[in-house]
N, C-alpha and C positions, 0 to 999 in steps of 0.2 A: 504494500500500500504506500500511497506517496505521505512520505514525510513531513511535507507541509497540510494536507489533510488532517492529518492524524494531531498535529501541532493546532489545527483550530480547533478540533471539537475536543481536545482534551482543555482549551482555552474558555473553551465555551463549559465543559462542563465543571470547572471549580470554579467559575465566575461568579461572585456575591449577587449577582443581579436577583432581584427581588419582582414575583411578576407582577404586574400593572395590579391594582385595589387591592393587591393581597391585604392589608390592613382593615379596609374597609369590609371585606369577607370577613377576613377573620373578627371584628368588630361583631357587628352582623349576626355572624354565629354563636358567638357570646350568650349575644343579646337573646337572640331562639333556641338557646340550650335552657338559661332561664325562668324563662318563658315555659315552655315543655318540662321543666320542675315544679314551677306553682300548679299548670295545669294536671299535671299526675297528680298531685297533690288534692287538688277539689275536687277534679272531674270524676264520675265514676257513673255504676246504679246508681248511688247516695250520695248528693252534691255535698260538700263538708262548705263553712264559712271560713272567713281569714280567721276566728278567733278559735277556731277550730285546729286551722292550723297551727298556731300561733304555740294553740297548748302543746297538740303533738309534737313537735319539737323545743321546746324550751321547757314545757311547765310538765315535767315528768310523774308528779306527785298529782296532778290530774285525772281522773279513771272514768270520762263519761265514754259514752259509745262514740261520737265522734273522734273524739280524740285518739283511740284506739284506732279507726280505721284510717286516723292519717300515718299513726305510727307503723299500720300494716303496710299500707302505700308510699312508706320511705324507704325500706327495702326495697320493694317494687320500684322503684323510679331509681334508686342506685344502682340494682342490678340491671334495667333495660339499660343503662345509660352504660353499662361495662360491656353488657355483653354488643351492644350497636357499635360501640368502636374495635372492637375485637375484632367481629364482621367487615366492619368498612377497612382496615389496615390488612385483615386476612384477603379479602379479594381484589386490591390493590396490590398486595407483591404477588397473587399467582396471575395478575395479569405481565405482569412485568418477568416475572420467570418465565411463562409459558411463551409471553408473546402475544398475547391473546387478549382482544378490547373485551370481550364478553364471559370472561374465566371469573367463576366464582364457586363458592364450595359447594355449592346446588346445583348446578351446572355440571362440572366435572366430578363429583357422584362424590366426594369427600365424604361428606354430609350423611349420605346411605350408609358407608363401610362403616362409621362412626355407629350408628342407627343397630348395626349389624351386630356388631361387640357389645353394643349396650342389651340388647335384647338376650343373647346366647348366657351374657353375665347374669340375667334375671333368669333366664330358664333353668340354666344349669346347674350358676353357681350360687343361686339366689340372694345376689347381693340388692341393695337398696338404700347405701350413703349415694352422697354428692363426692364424698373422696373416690369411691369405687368406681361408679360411674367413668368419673373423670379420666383416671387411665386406659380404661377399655377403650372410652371413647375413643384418646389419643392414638392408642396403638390402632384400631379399626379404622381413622382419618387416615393414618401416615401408612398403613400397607395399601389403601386402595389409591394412596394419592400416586404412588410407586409404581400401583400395578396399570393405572391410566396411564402413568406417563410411559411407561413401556412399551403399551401397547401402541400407544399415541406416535410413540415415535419407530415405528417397524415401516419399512423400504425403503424405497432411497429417499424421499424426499424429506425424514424423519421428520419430527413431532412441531407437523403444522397447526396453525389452530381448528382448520375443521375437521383435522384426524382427534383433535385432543375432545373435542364438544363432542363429534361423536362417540370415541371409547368410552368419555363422562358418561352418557346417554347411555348406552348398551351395558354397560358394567353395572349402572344404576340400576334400572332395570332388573339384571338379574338379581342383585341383593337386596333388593323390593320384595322378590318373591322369594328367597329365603328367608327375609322377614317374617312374612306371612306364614309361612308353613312351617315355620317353631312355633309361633304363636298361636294358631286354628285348635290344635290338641290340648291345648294350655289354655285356658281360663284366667286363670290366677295370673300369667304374665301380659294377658291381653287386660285384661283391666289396669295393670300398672303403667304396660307400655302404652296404651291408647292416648292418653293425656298428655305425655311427653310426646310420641309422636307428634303432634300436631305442630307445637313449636309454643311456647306459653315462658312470658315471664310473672306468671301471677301465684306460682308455689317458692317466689324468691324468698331465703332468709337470710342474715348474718351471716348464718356458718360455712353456708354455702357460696356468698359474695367472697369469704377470708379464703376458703379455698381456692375460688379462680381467680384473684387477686394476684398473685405469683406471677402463675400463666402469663397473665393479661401484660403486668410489667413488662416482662423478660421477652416477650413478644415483641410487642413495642419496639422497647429500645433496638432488637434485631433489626426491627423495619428502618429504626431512622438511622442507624450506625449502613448499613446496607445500600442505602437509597440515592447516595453517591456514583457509585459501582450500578445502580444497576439503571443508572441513568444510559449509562455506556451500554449495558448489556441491550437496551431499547432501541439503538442503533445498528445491533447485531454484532455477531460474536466475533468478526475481524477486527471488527473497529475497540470492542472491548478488548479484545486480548494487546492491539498495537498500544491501546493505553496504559497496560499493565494488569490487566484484570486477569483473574484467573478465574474462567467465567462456569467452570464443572464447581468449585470451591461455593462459590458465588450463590448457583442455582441449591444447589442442596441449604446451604445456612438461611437463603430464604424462604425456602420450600420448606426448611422446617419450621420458619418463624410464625410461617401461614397455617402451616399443621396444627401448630401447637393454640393459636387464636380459638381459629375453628373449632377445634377438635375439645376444646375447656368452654367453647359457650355451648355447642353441643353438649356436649356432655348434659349440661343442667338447665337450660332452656331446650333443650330438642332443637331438630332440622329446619331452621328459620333460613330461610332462601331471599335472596336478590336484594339482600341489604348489602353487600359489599358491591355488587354491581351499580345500584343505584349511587351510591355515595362514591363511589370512586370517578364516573363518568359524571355527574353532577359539577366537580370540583374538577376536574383536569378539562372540562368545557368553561367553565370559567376562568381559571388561574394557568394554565397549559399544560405541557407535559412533565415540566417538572418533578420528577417522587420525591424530589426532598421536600416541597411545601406541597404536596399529591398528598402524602402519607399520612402527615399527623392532621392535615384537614379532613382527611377521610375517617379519621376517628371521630371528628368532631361531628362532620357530617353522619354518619350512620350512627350516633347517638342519638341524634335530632332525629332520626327517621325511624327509626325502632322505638323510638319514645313517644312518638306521633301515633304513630302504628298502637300499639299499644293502649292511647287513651280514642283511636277512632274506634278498636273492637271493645272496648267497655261502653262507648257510649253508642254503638250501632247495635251490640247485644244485648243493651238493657231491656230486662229485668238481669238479665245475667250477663256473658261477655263472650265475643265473637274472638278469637284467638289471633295472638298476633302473627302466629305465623301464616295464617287464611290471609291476613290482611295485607303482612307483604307479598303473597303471593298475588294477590289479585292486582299491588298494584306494578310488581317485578314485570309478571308474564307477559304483558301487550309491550310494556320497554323492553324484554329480551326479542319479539317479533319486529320490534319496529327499528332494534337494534343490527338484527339479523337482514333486514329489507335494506338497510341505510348504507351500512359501513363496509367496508372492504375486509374483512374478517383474515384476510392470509396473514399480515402481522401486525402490531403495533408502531 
C-alpha cells in the first residue's frame, strides 16, 4: 500500500477532531436520560405523585403503598438503564468487528445460544440465581457467536455481512427449536423460562443489578480502550494492519467485549432484540462514523430506548404491562427491513 495513504488515514484516525454538535447531543441526551428516570418513576398501571417520589427515595422510614412502588420502580429504571447501554455498546462493536451496518445480538443468533444455556441450566441442572444464569448465558453467547462467525466466514469470499445475517438466521433458528423441545416435556421449566423469554426488565433487583455491574464495566471500558483500533479495522484489514493493528488480536478482544454485554443482560433481562441496532445507527447518522464518540453514545443512546420501551409497554398494557422486549421488537423489525431495502449491506 502507498505510504503516503496509509500516513493520512492513520493522521486522520488519532486526530482530536471532535464531530460537529457532539456536545449539543450529548447535552440532549442528558437531558432525555433524565427525563426517562422521573418518567419510570410515575408512569406505570399506578401513576405515583412527585411526593410520592420524593418519599421513595429520600424518606426511607416512609411505608405507604406509593412509596413502595416507587422504590420497586428504582430498580427497575436502574436496571433498564444498565442493561440498554450494554445492548447499545454490544451491537456497536459486533458491527465494527463483523463489518456489518445491521449486526446485533438478535440478528446474529447470540441472543438464542445465550436463551439455549439458560434453558438446558433450568432443565437439567435446575439452577434459578441471577449468578447462574449469568455464566450459562455467557458461555451459550460466546460459542454461538464463534460458531456464526465460522460458519459466516466458509469460501472464499469469507465472513461477509450477508453470509454472517444469514448463519445468525439459520443457526437461530435451529436453537429456537431446541429451545422448544427441552421445554414441551417440562412444565416446570416452561413456566420459569416463559417470562424471561420474552425479554422483561420488571423482575429487576439489587442483587441482580450488583451482579451484572462487573460485566457491564469491564465491557465498556473494552469498547472505548478498542474503538481507536477499530476505527482502522472499518477501513479494512490492509489499511488496519499498515497502521499497526493487529487486527485477529483486535476482533476477538472485541468480540469478546460484545459477548460479554450481551451475554450478562441476557442472562437477566432475557433476549431483548434491536436495541443495539437502533442506538448504534441512530448516533453514527448523527455524529458519523467515529466509534470512539459511536460507543459510549451508544450506551447513552440505548439506555434512553430501553427505558422508553419499557415505560411505552407499562402504559400500552395497562391494567398490566406489554413486555419490553414485544416492544423493541415491534419497533426494531420494520428499521431492520427498511435497513435491509436502504443500505448496501457488503460492508461498513
Amino acid at each position: 500500500m502507498n505510504s503516503s495513504v496509509v500516513s493520512k488515514v492513520k493522521i486522520k484516525q488519532l486526530s482530536p477532531y471532535i464531530p460537529k454538535h457532539f456536545v449539543i447531543v450529548l447535552v440532549i441526551s442528558f437531558v432525555l436520560l433524565i427525563v426517562c428516570v422521573f418518567a419510570s418513576l410515575v408512569l406505570g398501571s399506578r401513576m405515583v405523585g412527585l411526593n410520592a417520589v420524593l418519599d421513595g427515595l429520600f424518606h426511607q422510614g416512609i411505608d405507604s403503598y406509593e412509596a413502595n412502588i416507587v422504590r420497586k420502580r428504582i430498580s427497575r429504571t436502574v436496571f433498564s438503564l444498565f442493561c440498554g447501554a450494554a445492548l447499545g455498546v454490544s451491537g456497536a462493536l459486533m458491527q465494527a468487528v463483523t463489518r456489518n451496518p445491521i449486526a446485533d445480538p438478535s440478528i446474529l443468533g447470540v441472543n438464542t445460544g445465550a436463551s439455549l444455556f439458560v434453558v438446558c441450566g433450568i432443565a437439567f441442572l435446575n439452577i434459578s440465581s441471577a449468578n447462574q444464569y449469568i455464566w450459562l448465558a455467557l458461555a451459550g453467547a460466546a460459542i454461538t457467536a464463534a460458531f456464526v462467525f465460522g460458519i459466516g466466514s466458509m469460501g472464499r469470499s469469507g465472513a461477509t455481512p450477508i453470509k454472517l445475517v444469514l448463519a445468525g438466521a439459520a443457526i437461530s433458528a435451529a436453537l429456537s427449536s431446541l429451545v422448544i423441545a427441552i421445554m414441551i416435556p417440562r412444565s416446570h421449566v416452561m413456566d420459569q423460562f416463559r417470562f424471561w423469554q420474552v425479554g422483561s426488565v420488571g423482575s429487576a433487583t439489587w442483587d441482580g443489578i450488583a451482579t451484572f455491574s462487573p460485566f457491564l464495566i469491564i465491557g465498556i471500558l473494552i469498547a472505548i480502550i478498542t474503538a481507536p483500533a477499530l476505527n482502522a479495522l472499518v477501513l479494512g484489514d490492509d489499511v488496519a494492519t499498515g497502521l499497526g493493528v493487529r487486527t485477529g488480536i483486535l476482533r476477538l478482544v472485541a468480540a469478546f467485549g460484545a459477548v460479554l454485554l450481551c451475554g450478562a443482560a441476557t442472562a437477566l433481562a432475557g433476549p431483548i432484540g434491536f436495541v443495539g441496532l437502533l442506538s448504534t445507527h441512530v448516533m453514527r447518522l448523527i455524529l458519523g462514523p467515529d466509534l470512539r464518540f459511536v460507543i459510549p453514545m451508544s450506551a447513552i443512546s440505548g439506555a434512553i430506548i430501553l427505558s422508553l420501551s419499557d415505560i411505552s409497554g407499562r402504559l400500552l398494557g395497562s391494567p398490566g404491562e406489554l413486555e419490553v422486549g414485544v416492544v423493541t421488537a415491534f419497533i426494531g423489525a420494520p428499521l431492520l427491513i427498511i435497513l435491509a431495502m436502504r443500505l448496501k449491506v457488503s460492508a461498513l
